[in-house]
N, C-alpha and C positions, 0 to 999 in steps of 0.2 A: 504470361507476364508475371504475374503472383508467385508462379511454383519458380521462377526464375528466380525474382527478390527472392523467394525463399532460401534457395540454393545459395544463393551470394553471402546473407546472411551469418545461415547457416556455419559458413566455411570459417567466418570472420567470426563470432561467435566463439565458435570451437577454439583458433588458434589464439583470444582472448583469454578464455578460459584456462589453457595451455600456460600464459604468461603468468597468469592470477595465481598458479597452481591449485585451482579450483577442479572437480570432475566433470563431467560431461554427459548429456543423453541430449541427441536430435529430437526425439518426443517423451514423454515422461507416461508410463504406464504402469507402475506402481501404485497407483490409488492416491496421489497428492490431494487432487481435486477434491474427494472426498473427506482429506485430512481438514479442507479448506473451506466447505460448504457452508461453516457457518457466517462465514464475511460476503458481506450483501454484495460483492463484485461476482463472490460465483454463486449466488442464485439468480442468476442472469441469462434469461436464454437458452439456447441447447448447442447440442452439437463443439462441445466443450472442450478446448486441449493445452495442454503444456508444452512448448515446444522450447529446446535453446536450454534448458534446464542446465546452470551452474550453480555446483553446492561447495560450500564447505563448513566446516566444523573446525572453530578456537574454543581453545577450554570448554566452557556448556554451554556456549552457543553454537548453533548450526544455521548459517547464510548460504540462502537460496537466493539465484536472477532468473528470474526467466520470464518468451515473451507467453500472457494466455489470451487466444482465442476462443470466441464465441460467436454464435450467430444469433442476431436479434428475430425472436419469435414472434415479433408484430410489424415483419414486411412480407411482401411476396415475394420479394428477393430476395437473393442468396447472400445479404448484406451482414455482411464479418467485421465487428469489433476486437480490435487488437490492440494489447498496451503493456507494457515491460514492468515487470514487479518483484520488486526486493521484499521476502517474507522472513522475516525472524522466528525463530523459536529456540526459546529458553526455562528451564524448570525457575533460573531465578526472576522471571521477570513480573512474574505475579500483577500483571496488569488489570486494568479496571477496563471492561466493556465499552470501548465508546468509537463513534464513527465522527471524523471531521473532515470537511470539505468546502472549501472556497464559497463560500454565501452568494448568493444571485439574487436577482429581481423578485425571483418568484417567492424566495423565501421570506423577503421583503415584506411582500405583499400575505404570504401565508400568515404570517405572524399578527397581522390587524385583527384577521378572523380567531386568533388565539392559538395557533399553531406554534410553539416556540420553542426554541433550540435551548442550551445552557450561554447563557452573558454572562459578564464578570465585569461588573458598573464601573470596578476601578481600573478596566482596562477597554475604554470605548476602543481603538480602532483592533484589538484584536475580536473584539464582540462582531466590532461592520464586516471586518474578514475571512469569517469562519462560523460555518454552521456548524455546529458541537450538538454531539446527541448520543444518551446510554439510560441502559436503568438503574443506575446507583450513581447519581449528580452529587452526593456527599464523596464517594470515594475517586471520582473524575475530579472533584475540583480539589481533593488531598493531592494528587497529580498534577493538575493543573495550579505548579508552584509560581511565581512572579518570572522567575528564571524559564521555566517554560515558555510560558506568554511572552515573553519578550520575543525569544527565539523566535518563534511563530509568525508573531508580528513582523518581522526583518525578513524572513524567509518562507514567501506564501506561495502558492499555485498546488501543494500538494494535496493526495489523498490520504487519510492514514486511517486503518480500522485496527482494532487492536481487542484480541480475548482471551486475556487471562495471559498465558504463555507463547501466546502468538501476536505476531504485530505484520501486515503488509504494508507501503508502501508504494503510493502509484498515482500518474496523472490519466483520468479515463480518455481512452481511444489515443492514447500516445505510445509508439515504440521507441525505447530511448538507445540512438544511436551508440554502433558500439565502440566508436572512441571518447565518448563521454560517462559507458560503465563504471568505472572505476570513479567515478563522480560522485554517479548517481550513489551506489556503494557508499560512498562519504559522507552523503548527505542522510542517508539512512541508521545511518552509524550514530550520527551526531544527534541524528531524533529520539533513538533508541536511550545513546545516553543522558538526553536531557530529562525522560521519563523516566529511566532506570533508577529506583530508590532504596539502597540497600539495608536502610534501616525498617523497610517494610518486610522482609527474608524475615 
């Protein structure tokens, strides 16, 4: 049943890719993964792969989709986490270290005990919606402009890690279907440029 989805995929994918004028690899064995090791998504588990790999390259950007699988190290089963991920990279993006992620209960509750992300008092509900977390909170919150936050706020559910020249995007354990790529795409686009500060170059 898996290797089936896979195949269907697959197929659809590729002739996606095709329309995007984007290139193409069924699995990615070039050493991405490792280009990628420092974002806490892939230090995650083993058994690690890129599969679906669509690239392309505007001006000095280079936009990758693709979906990555892993298998979680703490079951007895052969239970594989999958989820579709738009990863940026650009010499001009000179971004700040930081991982953000939809805030939960638990952080909630982390935080009594003194566990605590980056807030921004003058924007409670982007604070309630997102756990913000890096080591340089002076150069995340020079990023983190009003226009940012706003954005944010209006358009939540995402994952974003971002170092230095590299940025992914991604909701954990979601494949995003492939007529809504080209969305997804947009919506990656649109994060990039809200961050994107060219008087920081």
């Amino acid at each position: 049943m898996y290797k089936n989805y896979f195949e269907k995929r697959k197929a659809k994918m590729k002739q996606l890719s095709n329309k995007l004028n984007m290139s193409y690899r069924a699995e990615e064995q070039y050493g991405m993964i490792h280009q990628l090791e420092g974002f806490l998504l892939f230090q995650k588990g083993y058994r690690k792969q890129i599969r679906n790999l669509m690239s392309l390259t505007e001006m000095n950007f280079k936009i990758h989709v693709f979906d990555y699988e892993y298998q979680n190290r703490f079951t007895k089963t052969a239970n594989r986490r999958n989820q579709t991920v738009l990863f940026f990279q650009s010499l001009d993006l000179g971004l700040p270290e930081f991982f953000m992620r939809p805030e939960n209960l638990l952080d909630a509750i982390a935080s009594k005990f003194g566990k605590e992300d980056i807030d921004f008092k003058e924007w409670p509900k982007f604070s309630r919606a997102y756990y913000l977390k890096g080591p340089d909170e002076e150069f995340i919150r020079h990023h983190f402009t009003d226009q940012v936050i706003r954005y944010f706020t209006s358009n939540r559910g995402w994952t974003i890690e971002a170092i230095n020249f590299y940025l992914i995007l991604y909701v954990p354990g979601k494949l995003i279907a492939d007529n809504v790529i080209e969305e997804f795409m947009d919506v990656g686009l649109e994060v990039v440029n809200q961050l994107y500060k060219k008087e920081d170059l």
